[in-house]
N, C-alpha and C positions, 0 to 999 in steps of 0.2 A: 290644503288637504291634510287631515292628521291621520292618526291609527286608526280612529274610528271607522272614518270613511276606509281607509284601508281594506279592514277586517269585513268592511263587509260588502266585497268583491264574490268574495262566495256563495253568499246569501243572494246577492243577484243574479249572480251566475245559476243559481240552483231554481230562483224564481223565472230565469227566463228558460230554461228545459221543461217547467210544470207548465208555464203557458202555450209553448209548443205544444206540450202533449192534448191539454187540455182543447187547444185551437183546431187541432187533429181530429180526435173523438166530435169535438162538436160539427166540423165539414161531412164526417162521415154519417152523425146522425141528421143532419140535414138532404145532403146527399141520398139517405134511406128515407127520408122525409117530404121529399120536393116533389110535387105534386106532376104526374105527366101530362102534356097537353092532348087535347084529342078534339075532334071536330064534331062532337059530341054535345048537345047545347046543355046548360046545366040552369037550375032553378035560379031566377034572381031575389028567392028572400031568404034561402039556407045559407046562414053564417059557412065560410069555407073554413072547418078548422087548422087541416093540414097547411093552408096556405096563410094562416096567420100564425100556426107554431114554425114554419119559416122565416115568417118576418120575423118575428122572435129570435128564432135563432141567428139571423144573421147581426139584427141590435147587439145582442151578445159578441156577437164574433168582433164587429166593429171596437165593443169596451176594450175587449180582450187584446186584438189588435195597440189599440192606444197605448194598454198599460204596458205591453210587449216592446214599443218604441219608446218608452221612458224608461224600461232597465234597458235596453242597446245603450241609448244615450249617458245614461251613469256610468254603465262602463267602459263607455269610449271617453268619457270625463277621467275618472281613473288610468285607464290606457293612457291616454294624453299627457297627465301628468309624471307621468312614470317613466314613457319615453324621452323627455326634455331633461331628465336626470343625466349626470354622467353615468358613465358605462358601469362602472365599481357600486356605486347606490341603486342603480338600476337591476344590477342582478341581484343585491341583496332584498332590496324590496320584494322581488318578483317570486323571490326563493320562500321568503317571511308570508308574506300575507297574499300571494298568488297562487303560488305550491304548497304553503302550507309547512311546511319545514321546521322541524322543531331548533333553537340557539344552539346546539350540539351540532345539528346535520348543516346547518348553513354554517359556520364557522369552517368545520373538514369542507366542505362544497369549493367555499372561498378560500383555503389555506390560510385562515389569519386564526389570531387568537381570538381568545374570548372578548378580553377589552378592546383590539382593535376593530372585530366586529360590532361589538356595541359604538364605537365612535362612529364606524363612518353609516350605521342606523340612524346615532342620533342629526350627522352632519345631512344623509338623505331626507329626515323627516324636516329641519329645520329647511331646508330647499322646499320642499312640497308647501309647508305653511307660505315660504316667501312667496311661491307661486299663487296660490290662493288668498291673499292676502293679496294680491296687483290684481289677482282677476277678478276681483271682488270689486272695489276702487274704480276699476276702467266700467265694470254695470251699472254703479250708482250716476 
């Protein structure tokens, strides 16, 4: 795992809030949508529209769904490696590119200077490559 992946914890964080909303609106318009049954007998050659912008809607729901369980998983991937950190690179990371914390606020946060913050950054990210670099190796 390097910075990249890192940085963008965020950006999936923020993709999977739009897919809720969006997975939201769309049960609601379905829900407003979903045809009521009745004991009513109904023509068999009239296309039913309402019950195939259902189906539709739910295809939809289903993609949505999917893409919604591949950001959880990136950032249980992230999570993961972050956790297996010692404790000292773990809350630097988490301060850096989980909170957001600019090199000023994370240094007073952690009590260290500027260089020793930047060391035990650099000695966190070089852990995370190690770690991605075995997990990689153990897939192939």
């Amino acid at each position: 795992m390097d910075k990249a992946e890192l940085r963008e914890y965020w950006w999936k964080r923020k993709n999977i809030d739009r897919l809720v909303d969006t997975l939201e609106e769309l049960r609601a318009l379905r829900d407003c949508q979903s045809p009521r049954l009745s004991d009513e007998p109904r023509s068999g050659g009239v296309k039913d529209k309402v019950g195939d912008l259902v189906v539709k809607l739910n295809e939809v729901e289903c993609q949505l769904m999917q893409k919604l369980t591949e950001s959880y998983e990136a950032l249980s991937a992230i999570e993961e490696a972050i956790e297996a950190l010692p404790e000292r690179e773990k809350l630097l990371i988490r301060l850096r590119y989980i909170q957001f914390k600019d090199w000023p606020e994370v240094c007073v946060l952690m009590n260290y200077g500027w260089s020793q913050t930047h060391t035990i950054h650099r000695k966190a990210l070089r852990l995370l490559n190690g770690k991605k670099s075995v997990h990689n190796r153990t897939n192939l």
